[in-house]
C-alpha positions in Angstrom: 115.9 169.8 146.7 117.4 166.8 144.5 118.2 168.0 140.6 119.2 166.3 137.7 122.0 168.9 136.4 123.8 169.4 132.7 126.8 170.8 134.2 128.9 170.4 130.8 127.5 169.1 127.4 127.2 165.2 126.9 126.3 164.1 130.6 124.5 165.2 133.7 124.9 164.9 137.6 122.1 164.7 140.6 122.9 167.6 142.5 121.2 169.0 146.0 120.4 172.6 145.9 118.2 175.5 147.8 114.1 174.9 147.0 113.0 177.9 144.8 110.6 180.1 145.7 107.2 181.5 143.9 107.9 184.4 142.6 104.8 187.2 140.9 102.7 184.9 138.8 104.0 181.8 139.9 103.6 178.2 141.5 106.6 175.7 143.1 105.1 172.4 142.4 106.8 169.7 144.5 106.9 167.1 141.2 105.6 163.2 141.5 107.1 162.7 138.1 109.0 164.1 135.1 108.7 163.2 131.8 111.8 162.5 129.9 111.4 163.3 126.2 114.2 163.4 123.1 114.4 166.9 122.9 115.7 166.6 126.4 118.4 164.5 125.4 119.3 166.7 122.7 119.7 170.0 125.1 122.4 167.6 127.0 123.9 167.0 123.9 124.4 170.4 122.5 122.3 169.3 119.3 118.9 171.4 119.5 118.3 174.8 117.8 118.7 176.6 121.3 121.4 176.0 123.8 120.9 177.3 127.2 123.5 178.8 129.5 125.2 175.8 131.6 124.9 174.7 134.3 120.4 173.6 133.5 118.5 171.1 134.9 116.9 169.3 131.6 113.3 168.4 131.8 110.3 170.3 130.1 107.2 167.8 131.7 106.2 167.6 135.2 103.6 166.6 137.4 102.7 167.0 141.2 101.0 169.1 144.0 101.4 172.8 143.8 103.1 173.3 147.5 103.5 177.1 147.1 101.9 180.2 145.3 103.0 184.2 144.2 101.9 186.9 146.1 99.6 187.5 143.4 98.5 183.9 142.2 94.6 182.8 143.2 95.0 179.5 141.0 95.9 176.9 141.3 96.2 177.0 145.2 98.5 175.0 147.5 97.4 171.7 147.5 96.2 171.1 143.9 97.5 168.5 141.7 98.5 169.6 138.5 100.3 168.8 135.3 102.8 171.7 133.7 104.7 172.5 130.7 108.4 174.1 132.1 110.5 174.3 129.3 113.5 173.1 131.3 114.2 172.4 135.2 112.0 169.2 135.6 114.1 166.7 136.3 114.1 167.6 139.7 112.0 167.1 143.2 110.7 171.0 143.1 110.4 173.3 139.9 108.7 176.7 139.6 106.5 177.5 136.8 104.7 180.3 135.9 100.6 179.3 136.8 98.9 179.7 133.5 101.0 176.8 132.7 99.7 174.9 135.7 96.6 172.9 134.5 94.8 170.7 137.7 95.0 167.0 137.0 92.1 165.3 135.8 91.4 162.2 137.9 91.8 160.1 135.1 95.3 160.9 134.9 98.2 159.9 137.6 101.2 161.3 137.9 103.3 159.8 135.9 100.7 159.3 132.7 100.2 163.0 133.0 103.8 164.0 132.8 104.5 162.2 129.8 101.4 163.6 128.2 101.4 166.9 126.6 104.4 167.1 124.3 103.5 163.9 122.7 99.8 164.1 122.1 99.8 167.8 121.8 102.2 167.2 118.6 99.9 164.0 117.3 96.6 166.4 117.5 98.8 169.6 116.0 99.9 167.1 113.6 97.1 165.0 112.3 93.8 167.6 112.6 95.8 171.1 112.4 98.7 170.6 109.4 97.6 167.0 107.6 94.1 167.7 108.0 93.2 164.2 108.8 89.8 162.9 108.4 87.9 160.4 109.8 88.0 156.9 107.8 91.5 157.9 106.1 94.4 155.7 107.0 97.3 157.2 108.6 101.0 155.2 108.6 102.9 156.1 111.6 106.7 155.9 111.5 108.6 155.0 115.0 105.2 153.7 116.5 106.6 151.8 119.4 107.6 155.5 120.9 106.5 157.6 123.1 105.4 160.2 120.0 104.3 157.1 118.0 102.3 156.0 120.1 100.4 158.9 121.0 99.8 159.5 117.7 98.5 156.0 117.2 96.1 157.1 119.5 95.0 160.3 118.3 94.6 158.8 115.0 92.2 156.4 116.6 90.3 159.0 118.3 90.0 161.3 115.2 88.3 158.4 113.3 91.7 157.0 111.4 92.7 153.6 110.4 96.6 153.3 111.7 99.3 151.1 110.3 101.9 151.1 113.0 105.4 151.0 111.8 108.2 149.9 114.3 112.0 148.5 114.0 111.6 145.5 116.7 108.9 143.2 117.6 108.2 144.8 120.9 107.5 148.2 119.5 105.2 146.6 117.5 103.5 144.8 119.8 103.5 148.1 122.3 101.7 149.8 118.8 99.2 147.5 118.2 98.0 147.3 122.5 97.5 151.2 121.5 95.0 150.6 119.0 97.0 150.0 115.5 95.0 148.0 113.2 98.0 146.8 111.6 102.1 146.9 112.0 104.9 146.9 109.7 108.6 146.2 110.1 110.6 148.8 109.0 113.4 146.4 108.2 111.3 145.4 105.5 109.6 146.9 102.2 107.5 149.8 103.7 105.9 151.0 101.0 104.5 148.0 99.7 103.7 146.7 103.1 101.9 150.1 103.2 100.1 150.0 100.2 98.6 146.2 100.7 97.4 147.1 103.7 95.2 150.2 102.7 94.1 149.2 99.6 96.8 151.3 97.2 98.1 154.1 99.3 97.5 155.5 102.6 96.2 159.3 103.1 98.7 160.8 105.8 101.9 159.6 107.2 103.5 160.5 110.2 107.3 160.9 110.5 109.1 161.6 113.7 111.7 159.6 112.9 113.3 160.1 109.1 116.3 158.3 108.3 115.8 155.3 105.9 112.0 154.7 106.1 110.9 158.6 105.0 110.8 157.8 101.0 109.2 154.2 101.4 106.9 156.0 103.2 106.4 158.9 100.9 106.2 156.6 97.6 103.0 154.7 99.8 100.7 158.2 100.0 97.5 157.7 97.8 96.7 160.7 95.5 96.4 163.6 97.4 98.2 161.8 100.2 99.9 164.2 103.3 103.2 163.7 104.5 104.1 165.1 108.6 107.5 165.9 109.0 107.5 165.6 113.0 111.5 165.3 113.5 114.3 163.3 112.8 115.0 160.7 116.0 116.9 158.3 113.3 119.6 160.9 113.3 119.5 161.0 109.8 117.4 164.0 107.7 116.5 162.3 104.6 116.1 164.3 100.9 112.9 163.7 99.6 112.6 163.1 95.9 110.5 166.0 94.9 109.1 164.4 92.0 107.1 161.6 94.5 105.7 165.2 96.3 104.6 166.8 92.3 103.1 163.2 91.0 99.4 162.3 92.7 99.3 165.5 94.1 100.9 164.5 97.2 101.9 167.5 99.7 104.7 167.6 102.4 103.9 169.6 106.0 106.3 170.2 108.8 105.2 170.3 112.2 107.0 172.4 115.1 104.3 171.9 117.6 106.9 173.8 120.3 107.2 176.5 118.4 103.7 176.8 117.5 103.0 176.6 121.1 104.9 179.0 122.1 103.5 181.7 119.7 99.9 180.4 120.7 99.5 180.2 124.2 95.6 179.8 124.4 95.8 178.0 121.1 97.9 175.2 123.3 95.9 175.8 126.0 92.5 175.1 124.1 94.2 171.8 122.3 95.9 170.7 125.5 91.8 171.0 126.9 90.5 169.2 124.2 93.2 166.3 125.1 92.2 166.2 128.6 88.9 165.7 127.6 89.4 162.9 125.3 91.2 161.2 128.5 88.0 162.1 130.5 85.5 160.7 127.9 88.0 157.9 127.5 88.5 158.1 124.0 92.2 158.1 124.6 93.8 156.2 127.4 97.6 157.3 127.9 100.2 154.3 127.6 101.7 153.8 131.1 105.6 154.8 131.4 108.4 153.3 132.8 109.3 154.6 136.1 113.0 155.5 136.9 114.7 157.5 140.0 116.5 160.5 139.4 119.7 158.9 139.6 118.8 156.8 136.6 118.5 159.8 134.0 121.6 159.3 132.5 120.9 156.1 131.1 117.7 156.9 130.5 118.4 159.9 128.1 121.3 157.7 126.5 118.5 154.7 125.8 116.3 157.9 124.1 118.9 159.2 121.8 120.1 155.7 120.8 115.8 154.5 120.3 116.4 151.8 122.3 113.0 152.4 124.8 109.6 151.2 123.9 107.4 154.2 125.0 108.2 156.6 127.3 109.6 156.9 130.7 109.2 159.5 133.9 111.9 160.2 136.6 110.4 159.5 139.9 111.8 161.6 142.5 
């Protein structure tokens, strides 16, 4: 098999190694596409929380036709598409994972929409319902909207009944925002919080953050009373200090969100949230933006365009 390898910290190779094999309680899926997200970029970089062993193949989303099953596996069978969570080894033409995290691929759903899925919407739903308690007919400002997070949450949001104001650096991401159902955009270059607050009438109810950086206390000062801010993560590079006085006055309350960690502690929470997702996408109450496709050889770029926020959406490695 063809992998995308970290073989030291800051850059990574396309290698050819053995295919593995299934081992007890496992699935090889031969992988259509691989989602590249900016935690990924951060394990090459040596700047996330956990730093495996090198040499890894990077790469947490896949999706593709199971082509082998464990000894003791009955689902899902050679032969089914499916979509799967694998922490790292994605970015490659074959991965093993174990097959609880395996879920068949609704028809809705190709390859490369499914691969880019989970991680993004799973963290808008955690987000929006589970820690800001969103409700329907409250107005939600997301920050980096023209990404691949932002704009799954603009779509959750939409789903769960919000108004969204999409905010966005360039007039691409904008325009990517608003073809996902915001009802409005803002330019971060420019006065957030009063943008914000003439455009839902004095203060929105929930803002989402996954960027930080310059636009997290505009954004703060423009929650209504009783407003909810989601800390989601920090793509500006930056982790900005909040004034706490903007949290204590109007009753305003600040949530962080580690939907992997979360995940991880709940596996049939995830699985239950990840089901209510796909059935959004089958009811079509969300529709999945469409990635940019890129070969394997191309990751390199790709995960330096991530880091440095210069993609609109997301992208998948096409083997």
């Amino acid at each position: 098999m063809r992998a995308v390898v970290c073989e030291e910290l800051g850059s990574v190779v396309v290698r050819e190694s053995a295919e593995p094999s299934a081992g007890p309680g496992q699935v090889v899926i031969a992988v259509e596409a691989a989602g590249v997200n900016y935690v990924d970029g951060l394990f090459v970089q040596g700047r996330y929380q956990i730093r495996p062993p090198l040499p890894f193949v990077p790469g947490s989303e896949v999706a593709g036709t199971v082509v082998a099953a464990g000894p003791d596996v009955a689902t899902p069978a050679a032969g089914t598409r499916v979509l799967a969570t694998c922490g790292l080894g994605g970015f490659a033409t074959h991965v093993a994972v174990p097959a609880a995290a395996a879920v068949p691929l609704p028809p809705a759903l190709d390859a490369a929409r499914a691969a880019t899925f989970t991680q993004s919407h799973s963290t808008a739903l955690f987000a929006l319902r589970e820690r800001a308690g969103l409700a329907s007919g409250e107005t939600v400002l997301v920050l980096g909207a023209g990404g691949g997070v932002g704009l799954a949450a603009v779509q959750v949001a939409k789903a769960l009944g919000a108004r969204v104001l999409a905010a966005a650096s360039t007039a691409d991401k904008r325009e990517a925002a608003r073809a996902a159902g915001a009802d409005e955009t803002i330019d971060t270059a420019g006065d957030v919080k009063t943008a914000a607050r003439e455009l839902s009438d004095g203060g929105v109810d929930v803002v989402y953050d996954p960027v930080g950086g310059a636009s997290a206390e505009p954004a703060l000062r423009a929650l209504r009373e009783g407003g909810r801010y989601a800390v989601i993560g920090f793509a500006s590079g930056e982790i900005p200090s909040l004034p706490l006085n903007q949290v204590l006055l109007r009753n305003r309350a600040v949530v962080g969100v580690d939907w992997g960690a979360w995940s991880l502690r709940n596996p049939a929470g995830q699985r239950a949230l990840l089901g209510e997702l796909l059935t959004m996408v089958a009811s079509g109450e969300l529709t999945p933006v469409a990635p940019r496709a890129e070969p394997l050889d191309g990751a390199a770029g790709v995960l330096d365009d991530l880091l440095n926020r210069r993609i609109v959406g997301k992208v998948a490695l096409v083997p």
